[in-house]
C-alpha positions as CSV (number, residue, x, y, z in Angstrom):
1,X,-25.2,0.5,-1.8
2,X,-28.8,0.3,-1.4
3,X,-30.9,3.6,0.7
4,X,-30.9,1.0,3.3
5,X,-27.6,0.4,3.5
6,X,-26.8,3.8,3.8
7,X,-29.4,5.1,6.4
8,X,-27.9,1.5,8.5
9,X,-24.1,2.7,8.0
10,X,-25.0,6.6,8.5
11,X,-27.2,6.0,11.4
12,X,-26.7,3.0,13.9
13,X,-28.2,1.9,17.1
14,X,-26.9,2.9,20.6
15,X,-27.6,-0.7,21.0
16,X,-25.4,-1.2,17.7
17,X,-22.1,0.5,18.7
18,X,-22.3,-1.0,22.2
19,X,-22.4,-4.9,21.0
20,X,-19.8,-4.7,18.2
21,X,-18.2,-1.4,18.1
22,X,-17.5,-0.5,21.4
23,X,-15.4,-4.1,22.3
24,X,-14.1,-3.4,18.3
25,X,-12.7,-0.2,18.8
26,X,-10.8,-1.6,22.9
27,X,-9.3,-4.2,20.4
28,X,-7.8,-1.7,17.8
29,X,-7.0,0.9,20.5
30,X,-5.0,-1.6,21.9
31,X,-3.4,-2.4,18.4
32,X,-2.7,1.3,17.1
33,X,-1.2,2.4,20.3
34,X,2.3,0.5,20.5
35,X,2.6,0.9,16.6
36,X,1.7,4.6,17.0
37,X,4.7,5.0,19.4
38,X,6.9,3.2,17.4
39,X,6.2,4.4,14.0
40,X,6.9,7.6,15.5
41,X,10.2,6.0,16.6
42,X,11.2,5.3,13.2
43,X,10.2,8.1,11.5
44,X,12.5,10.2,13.8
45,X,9.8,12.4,14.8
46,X,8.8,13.0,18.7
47,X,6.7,10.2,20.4
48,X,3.5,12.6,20.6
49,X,3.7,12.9,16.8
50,X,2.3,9.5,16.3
51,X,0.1,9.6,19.1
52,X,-1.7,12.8,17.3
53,X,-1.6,11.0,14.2
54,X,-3.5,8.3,15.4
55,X,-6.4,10.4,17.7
56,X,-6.7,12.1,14.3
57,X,-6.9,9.7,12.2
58,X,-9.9,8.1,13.8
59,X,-11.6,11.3,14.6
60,X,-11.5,12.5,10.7
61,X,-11.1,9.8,8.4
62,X,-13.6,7.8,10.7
63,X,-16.4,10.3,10.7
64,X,-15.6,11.4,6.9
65,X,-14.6,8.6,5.0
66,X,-15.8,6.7,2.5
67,X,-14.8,2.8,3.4
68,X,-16.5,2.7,7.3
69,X,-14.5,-0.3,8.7
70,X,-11.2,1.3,7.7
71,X,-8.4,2.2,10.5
72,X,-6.6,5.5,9.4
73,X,-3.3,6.4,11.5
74,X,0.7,6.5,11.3
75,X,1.9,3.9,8.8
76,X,5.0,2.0,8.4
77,X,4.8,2.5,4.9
78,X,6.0,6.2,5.4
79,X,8.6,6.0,8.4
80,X,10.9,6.2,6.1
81,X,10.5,9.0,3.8
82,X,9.3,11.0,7.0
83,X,12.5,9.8,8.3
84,X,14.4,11.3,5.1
85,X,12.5,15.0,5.3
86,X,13.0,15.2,9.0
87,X,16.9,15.2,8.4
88,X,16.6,17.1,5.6
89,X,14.0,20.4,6.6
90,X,13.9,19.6,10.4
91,X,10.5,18.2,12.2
92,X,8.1,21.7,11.9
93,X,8.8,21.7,8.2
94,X,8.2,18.5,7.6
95,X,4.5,19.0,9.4
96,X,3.9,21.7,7.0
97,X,4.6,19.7,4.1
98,X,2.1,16.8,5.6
99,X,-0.1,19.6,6.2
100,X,0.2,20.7,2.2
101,X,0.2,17.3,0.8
102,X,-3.1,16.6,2.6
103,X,-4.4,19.5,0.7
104,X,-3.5,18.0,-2.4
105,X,-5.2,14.6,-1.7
106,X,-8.5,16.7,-0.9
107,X,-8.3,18.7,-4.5
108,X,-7.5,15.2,-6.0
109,X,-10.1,13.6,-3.7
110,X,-12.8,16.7,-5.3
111,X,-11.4,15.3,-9.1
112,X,-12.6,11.8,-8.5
113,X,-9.4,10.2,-9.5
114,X,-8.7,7.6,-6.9
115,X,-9.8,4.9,-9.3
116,X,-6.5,6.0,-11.5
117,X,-4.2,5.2,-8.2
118,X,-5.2,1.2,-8.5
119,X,-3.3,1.4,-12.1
120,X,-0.2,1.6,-10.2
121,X,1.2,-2.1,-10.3
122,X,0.9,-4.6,-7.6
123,X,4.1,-5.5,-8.0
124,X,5.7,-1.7,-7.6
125,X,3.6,-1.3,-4.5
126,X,4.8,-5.0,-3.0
127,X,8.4,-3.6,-3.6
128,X,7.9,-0.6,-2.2
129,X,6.7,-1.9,1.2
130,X,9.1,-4.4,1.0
131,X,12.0,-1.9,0.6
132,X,10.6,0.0,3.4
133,X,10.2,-3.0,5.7
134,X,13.8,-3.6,5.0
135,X,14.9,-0.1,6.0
136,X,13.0,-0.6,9.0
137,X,14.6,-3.7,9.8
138,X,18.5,-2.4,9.3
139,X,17.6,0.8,10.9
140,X,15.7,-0.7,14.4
141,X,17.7,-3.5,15.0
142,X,21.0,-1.7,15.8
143,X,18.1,-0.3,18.8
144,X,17.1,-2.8,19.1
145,X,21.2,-4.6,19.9
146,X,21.4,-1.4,22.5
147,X,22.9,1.0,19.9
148,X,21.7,3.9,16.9
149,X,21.2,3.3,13.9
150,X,23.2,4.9,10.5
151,X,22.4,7.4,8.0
152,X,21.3,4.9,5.7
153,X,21.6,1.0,4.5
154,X,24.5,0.7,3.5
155,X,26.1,2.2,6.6
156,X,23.9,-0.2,8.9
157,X,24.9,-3.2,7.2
158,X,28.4,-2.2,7.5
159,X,28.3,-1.2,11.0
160,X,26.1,-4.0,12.2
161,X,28.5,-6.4,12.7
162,X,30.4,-4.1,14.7
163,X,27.0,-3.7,17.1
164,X,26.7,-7.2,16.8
165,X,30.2,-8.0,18.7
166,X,29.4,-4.9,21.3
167,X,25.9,-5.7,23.0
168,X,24.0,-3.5,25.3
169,X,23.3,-5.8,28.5
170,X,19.4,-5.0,29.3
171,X,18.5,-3.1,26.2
172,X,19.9,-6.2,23.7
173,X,17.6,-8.5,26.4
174,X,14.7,-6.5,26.1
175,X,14.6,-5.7,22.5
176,X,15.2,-9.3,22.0
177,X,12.3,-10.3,24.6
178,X,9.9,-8.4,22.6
179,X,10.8,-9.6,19.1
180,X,10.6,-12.9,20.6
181,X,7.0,-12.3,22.1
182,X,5.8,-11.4,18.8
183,X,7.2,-14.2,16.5
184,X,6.0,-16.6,19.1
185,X,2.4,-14.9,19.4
186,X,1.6,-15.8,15.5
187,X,2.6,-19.7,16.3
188,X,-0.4,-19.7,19.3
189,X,-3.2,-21.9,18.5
190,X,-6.5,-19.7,18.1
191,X,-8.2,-19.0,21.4
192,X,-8.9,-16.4,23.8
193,X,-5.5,-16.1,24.9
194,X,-4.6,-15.6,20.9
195,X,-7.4,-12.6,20.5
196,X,-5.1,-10.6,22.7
197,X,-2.7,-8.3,20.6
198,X,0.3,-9.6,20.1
199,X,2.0,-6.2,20.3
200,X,-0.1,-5.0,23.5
201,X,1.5,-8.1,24.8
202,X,5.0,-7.7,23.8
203,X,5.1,-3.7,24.6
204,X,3.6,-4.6,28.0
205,X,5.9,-7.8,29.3
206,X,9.2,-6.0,27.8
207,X,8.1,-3.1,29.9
208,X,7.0,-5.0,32.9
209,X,11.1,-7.0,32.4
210,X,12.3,-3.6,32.3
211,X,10.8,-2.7,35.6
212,X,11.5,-5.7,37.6
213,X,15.1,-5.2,36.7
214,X,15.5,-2.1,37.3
215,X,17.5,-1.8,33.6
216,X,19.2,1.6,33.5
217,X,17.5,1.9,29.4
218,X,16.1,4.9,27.3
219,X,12.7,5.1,27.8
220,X,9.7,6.9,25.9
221,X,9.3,10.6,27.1
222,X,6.1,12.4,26.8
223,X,5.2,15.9,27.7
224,X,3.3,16.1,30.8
225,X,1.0,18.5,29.1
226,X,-0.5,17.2,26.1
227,X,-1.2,20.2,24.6
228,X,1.9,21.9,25.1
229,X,3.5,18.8,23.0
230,X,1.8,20.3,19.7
231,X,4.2,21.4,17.3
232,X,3.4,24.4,15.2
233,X,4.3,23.7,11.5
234,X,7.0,26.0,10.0
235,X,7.3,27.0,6.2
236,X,10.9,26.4,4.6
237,X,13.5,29.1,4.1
238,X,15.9,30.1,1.0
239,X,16.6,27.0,-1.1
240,X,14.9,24.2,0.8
241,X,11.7,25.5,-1.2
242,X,12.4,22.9,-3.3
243,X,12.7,19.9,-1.6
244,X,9.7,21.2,0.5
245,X,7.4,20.8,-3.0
246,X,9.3,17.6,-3.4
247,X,7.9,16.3,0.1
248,X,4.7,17.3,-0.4
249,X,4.2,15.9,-3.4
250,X,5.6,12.4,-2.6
251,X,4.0,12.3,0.8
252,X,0.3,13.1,-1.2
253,X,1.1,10.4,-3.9
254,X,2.7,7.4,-1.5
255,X,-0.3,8.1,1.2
256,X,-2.7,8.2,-1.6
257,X,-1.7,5.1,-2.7
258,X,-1.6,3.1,0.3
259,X,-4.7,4.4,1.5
260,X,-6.9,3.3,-1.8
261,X,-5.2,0.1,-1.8
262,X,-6.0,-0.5,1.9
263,X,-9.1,0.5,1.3
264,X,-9.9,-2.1,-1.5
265,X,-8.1,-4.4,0.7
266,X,-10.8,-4.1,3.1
267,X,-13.7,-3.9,1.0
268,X,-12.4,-8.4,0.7
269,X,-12.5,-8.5,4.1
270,X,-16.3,-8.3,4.7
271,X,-19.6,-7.8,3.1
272,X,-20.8,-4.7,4.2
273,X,-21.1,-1.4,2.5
274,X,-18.7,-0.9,-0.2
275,X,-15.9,1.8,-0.7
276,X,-16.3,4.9,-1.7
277,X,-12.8,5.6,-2.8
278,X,-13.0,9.7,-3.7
279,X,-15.0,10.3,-1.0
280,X,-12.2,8.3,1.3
281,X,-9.3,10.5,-0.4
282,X,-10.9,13.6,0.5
283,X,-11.3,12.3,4.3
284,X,-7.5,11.1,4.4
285,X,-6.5,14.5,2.6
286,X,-8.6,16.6,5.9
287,X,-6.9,14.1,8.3
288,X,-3.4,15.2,6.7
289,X,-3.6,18.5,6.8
290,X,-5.3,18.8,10.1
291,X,-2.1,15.7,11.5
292,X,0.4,18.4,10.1
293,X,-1.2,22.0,11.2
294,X,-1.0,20.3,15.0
295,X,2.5,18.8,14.4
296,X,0.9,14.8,13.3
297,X,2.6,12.4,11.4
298,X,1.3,12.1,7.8
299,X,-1.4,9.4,8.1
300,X,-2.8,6.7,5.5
301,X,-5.4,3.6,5.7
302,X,-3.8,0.5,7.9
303,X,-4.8,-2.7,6.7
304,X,-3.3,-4.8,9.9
305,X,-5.3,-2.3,12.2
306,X,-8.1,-2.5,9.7
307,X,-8.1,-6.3,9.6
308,X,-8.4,-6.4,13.6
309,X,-11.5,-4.2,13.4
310,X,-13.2,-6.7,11.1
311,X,-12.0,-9.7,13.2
312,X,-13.3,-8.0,16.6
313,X,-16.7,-7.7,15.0
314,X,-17.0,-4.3,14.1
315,X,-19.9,-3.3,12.2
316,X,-20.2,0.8,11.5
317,X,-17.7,3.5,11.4
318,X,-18.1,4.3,15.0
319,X,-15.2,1.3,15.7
320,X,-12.7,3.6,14.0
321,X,-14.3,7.0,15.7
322,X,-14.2,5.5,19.5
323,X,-10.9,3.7,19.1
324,X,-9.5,7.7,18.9
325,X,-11.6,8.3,21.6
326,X,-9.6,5.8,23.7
327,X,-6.1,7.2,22.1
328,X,-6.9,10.8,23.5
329,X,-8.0,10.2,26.8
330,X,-4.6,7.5,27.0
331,X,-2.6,10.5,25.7
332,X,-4.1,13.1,28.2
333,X,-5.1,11.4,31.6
334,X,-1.8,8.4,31.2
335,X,0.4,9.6,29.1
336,X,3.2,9.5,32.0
337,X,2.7,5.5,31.7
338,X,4.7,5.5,28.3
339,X,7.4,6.8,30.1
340,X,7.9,3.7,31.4
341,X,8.3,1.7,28.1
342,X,11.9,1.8,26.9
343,X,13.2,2.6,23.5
344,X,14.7,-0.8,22.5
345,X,11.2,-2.6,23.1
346,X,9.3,-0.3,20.5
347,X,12.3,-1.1,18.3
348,X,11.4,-4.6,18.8
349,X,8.2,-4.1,17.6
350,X,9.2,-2.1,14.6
351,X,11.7,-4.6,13.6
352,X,8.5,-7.3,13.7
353,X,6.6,-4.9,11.4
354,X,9.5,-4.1,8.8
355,X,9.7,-8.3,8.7
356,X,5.9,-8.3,7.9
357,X,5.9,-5.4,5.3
358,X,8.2,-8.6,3.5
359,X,5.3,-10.9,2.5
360,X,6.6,-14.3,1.2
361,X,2.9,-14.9,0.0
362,X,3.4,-12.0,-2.4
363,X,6.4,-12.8,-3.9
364,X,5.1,-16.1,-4.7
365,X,2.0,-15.2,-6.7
366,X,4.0,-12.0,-8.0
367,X,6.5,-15.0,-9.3
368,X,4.1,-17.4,-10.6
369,X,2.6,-14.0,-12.4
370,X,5.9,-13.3,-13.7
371,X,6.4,-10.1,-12.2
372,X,8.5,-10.5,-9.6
373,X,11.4,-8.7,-11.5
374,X,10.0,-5.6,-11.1
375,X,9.4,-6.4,-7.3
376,X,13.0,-6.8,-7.0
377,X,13.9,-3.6,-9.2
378,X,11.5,-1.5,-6.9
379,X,13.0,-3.1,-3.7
380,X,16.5,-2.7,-4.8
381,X,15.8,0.5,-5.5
382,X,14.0,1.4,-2.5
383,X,17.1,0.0,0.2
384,X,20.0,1.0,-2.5
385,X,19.2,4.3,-3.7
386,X,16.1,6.0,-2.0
387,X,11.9,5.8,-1.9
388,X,11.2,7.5,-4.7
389,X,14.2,6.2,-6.7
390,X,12.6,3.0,-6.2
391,X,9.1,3.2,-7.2
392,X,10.3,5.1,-10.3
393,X,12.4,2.0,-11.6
394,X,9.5,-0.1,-10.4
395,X,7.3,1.9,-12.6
396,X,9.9,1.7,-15.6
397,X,10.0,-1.9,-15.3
398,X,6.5,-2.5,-15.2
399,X,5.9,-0.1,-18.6
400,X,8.7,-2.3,-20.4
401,X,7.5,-5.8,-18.7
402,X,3.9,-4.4,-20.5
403,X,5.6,-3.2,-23.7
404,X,7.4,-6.5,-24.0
405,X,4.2,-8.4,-23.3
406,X,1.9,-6.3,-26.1
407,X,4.8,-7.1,-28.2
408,X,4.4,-10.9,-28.0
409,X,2.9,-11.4,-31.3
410,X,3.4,-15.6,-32.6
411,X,3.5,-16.2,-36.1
412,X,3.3,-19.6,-37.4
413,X,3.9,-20.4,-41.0
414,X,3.5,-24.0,-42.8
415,X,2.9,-25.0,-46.3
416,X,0.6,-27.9,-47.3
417,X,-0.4,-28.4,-51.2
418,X,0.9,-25.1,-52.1
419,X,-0.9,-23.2,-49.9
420,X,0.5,-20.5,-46.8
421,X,-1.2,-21.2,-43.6
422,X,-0.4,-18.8,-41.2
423,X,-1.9,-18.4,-37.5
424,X,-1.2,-15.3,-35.9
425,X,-1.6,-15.6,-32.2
426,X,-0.8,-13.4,-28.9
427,X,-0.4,-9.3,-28.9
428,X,-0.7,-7.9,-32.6
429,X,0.5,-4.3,-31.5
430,X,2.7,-1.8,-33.0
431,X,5.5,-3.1,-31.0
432,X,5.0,-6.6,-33.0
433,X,4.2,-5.2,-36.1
434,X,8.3,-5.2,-37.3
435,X,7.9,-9.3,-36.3
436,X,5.0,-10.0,-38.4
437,X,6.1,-7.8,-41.5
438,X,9.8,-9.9,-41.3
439,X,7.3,-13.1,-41.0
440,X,4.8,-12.1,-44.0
441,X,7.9,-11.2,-46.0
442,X,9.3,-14.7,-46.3
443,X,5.9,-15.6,-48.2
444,X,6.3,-15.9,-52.1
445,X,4.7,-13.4,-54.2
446,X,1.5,-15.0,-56.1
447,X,0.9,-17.9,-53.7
448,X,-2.2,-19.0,-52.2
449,X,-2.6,-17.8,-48.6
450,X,-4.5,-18.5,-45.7
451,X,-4.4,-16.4,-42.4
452,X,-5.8,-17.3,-39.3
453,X,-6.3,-14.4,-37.0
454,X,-6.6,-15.6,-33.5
455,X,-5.1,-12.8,-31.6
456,X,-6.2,-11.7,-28.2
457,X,-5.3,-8.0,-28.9
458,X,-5.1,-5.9,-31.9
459,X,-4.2,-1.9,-31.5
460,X,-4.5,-0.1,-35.3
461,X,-0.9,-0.4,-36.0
462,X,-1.5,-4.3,-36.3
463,X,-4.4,-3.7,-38.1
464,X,-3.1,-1.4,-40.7
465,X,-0.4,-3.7,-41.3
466,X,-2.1,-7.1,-42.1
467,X,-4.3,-5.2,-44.0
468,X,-1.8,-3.5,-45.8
469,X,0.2,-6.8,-46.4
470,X,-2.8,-8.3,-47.6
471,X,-3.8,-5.7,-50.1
472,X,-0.1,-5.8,-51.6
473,X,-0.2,-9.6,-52.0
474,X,-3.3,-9.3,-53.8
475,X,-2.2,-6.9,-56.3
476,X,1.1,-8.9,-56.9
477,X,-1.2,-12.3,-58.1
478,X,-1.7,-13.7,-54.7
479,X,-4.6,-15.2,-53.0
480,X,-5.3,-14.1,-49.0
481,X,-8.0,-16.0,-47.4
482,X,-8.7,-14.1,-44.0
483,X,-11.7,-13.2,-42.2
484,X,-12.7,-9.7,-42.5
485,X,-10.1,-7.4,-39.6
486,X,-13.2,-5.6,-39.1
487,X,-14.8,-8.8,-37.4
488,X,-12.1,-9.2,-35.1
489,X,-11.7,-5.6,-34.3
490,X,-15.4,-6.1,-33.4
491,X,-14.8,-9.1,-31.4
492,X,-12.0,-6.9,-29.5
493,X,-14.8,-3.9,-28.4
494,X,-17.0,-6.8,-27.3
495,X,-14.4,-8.1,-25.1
496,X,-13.6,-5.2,-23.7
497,X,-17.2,-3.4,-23.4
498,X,-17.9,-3.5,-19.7
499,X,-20.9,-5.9,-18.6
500,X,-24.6,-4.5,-18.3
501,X,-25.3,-3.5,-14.5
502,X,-28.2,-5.6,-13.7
503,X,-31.9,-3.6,-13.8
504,X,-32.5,-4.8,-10.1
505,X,-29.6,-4.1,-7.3
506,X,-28.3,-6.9,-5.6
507,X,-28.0,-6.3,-2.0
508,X,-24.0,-5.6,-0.4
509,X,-24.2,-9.7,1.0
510,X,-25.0,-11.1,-2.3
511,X,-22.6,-13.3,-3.4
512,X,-22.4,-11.7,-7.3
513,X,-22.1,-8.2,-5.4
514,X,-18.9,-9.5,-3.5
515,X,-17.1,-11.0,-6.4
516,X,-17.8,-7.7,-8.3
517,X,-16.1,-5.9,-5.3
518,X,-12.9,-8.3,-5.5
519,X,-12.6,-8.1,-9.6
520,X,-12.6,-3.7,-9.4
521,X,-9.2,-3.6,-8.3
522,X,-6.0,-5.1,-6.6
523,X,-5.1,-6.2,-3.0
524,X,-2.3,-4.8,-1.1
């Protein structure tokens, strides 16, 4: 980013903020604070935690952070796991591990490491949400039929059915009303009726229904004090110590990782001032520990929120910061209007997102990339088992998807006029090396070879081996014709040596700068 660039983003106009980011931050107000309600919903945690979540999330990631026209705030992505600690160390405990795992995001925010989150394959991360939005999905829609959901997936399938046959009158109607409003909201032609959220609009008519009829529904409750809403965290006793450091650290790894992908997520969205992703993991670990110490919900990067900042024209940090604004004075001067919403219409909305968090675009190009195995590990491992049960087979099945790829080694023999041609092609690593010795084996001591070496990667354990082969056939009356393994290990550096930063810097709306952005990392 160029001085300019900076001094612009650090320091906008009033003139600024009141053309773009003032109508931005309306818009995404009006976006975070239905999914702030229900995320809290799923998670199991009171209403207010979400709200809190939210008002800090724009407060300290938005003043702090390193990627300006990122929304930070309750996510999906981690109803469920909050979910699982809530039932497992009760809701004050669970704050205090959010409170700790922010911590840990800030020290790993101080190494500089957020780069090394981005390894984490596409594919595990797909599956994860996936999974999740599954959950979701099982877990809301018995609200949203009028009843509770189950303990876990297995239950709600089984019991669903059963919920099925026994509907709720008014709360199946309005839970049904609002998933309908929703689907039908992304079918609208684009207009001005269409730049209305979709959610705003299915929260408000299902409320509006509610009201009308009179339906005898739970409704959202809210303390009539803000403040006096704040949960104090609480430190586990005895044994739960260990499930405690178990939250903590899955909470700072998941959040972590959502947030950085989010963040490069946004950085395709538009052409301003690029991410600065350590500086951004800091800011999100502050905004956990601070969501936790005043009983929050953890908090992450949102790219849907983040993607209706860009598309209302936001242009500076100050979209995020005043969208917070809005949150707080909503939560302390009308907080007794969510009292009015009922239970089954934020389920209806939840149910919506968990759909969402199911991308069929992904699963095609994961597909035609020829991961889409591990997606379905990581997803089945996710709904079957638990969260972190599922990204750790994802992970495993990404490590032997890459093993299984770097031992893709193709060795091609013919014989014309007496002479050995072989073209080695692919992956020579050590994990090919036993096929090419089996190959080079089958060749007759004291003939004339010639060896093409046309391989896209070569680790030393390939290396050693050819040359070793060659070196034996040699001493045993052979000819080997090859070009020098030093030329091709020299041809492998060059590939990989990154590219010379050009001696003038190209300004953040250059089209070279852009495309630079897109190749550093991975979409979510």
């Amino acid at each position: 980013m160029t001085s300019v660039g900076k001094a612009a983003e650090a320091r906008p106009s009033f003139k600024e903020i009141l053309a773009s980011d003032l109508p931005a931050s309306l818009v995404v107000f009006l976006v975070a604070l239905p999914l702030c309600m229900g995320i809290a919903l799923a998670s199991g945690a009171p209403i207010m935690a979400g709200l809190i979540a939210g008002v800090v999330g724009g407060f300290v990631v938005g003043l702090m952070g390193g990627v300006p026209l990122l929304v930070s705030g309750p996510a999906a992505g981690l109803a469920v796991m909050v979910f699982g600690f809530i039932q497992q160390l009760g809701f004050a405990v669970t704050c205090a591990a959010v409170a700790a795992a922010g911590l840990v995001q800030v020290a790993l925010g101080a190494l500089k490491v957020a780069r090394s989150a981005l390894a984490i394959s596409p594919a595990v991360i797909h599956g994860m949400l996936a999974g999740i939005g599954i959950l979701i999905v099982l877990g809301q829609v018995h609200i949203v039929l009028g009843g509770s959901p189950q303990s876990n997936a297995w239950n709600n399938l089984r019991e669903l059915p059963g919920q099925v046959m026994d509907l709720h009158g008014p709360a199946t109607l309005l839970g049904l009303l609002t998933l309908g409003i929703l689907i039908a909201w992304q079918f609208l032609p684009n207009g001005r009726l269409k730049k209305v959220p979709g959610p705003l609009v299915a929260v408000v008519g299902g409320t509006a229904v509610a009201a009308v009829l009179n339906a005898n529904v739970a409704r959202v409750q809210l303390a009539a004090d803000a403040l006096s809403a704040i949960k104090l965290p609480a430190l586990p006793e005895g044994a739960a110590w260990g499930a405690f450091f178990v939250a903590v650290l899955s909470l700072a790894l998941v959040a972590s990782a959502e947030s950085l992908l989010s963040a490069v997520a946004t950085d395709k969205l538009h052409t301003g001032a690029r991410a600065n992703l350590d500086r951004e993991l800091l800011a999100q670990g502050v905004a956990n520990t601070v969501s936790g110490l005043v009983g929050g919900l953890p908090i992450t990067g949102v790219i849907v929120r983040s993607a209706a900042n860009i598309n209302a024209g936001a242009k500076t940090r100050w979209s995020a910061v005043l969208h917070a604004v809005w949150m707080l004075a909503f939560v302390t001067l009308l907080g007794s209007l969510a009292s009015y919403v009922p239970l089954t219409v934020l389920a209806g909305l939840l149910v919506h997102v968990g759909l969402k968090l199911v991308n069929l675009a992904h699963i095609r190009e994961l597909r035609h990339r020829g991961e889409l195995p591990v997606y379905l590990i990581t997803v089945a491992g996710v709904v079957g088992i638990n969260l972190l049960a599922g990204i750790g087979l994802g992970l495993g099945a990404a490590i032997l998807r890459l093993l299984w790829q770097l031992g893709q080694v193709r060795v091609e023999r013919q014989v014309a006029n007496d002479v050995h041609q072989v073209c080695i092609s692919g992956a020579l690593t050590f994990v090919g090396v036993p096929k090419l010795s089996t190959a080079l084996a089958q060749i007759p001591s004291g003939s004339k070879v010639e060896v093409d070496v046309a391989v896209n990667t070569l680790d030393h354990s390939g290396f050693e081996a050819l040359e070793s082969w060659a070196d034996t056939h040699r001493k045993t009356g052979g000819t080997v014709i090859m070009e020098p393994l030093e030329d091709v290990w020299k041809r492998r550096d060059a590939r990989a040596a990154p590219a010379v930063e050009p001696a003038v810097a190209l300004p953040p709306s250059s089209p070279v700068h852009h495309a630079s952005s897109l190749a550093s990392g991975g979409a979510q």
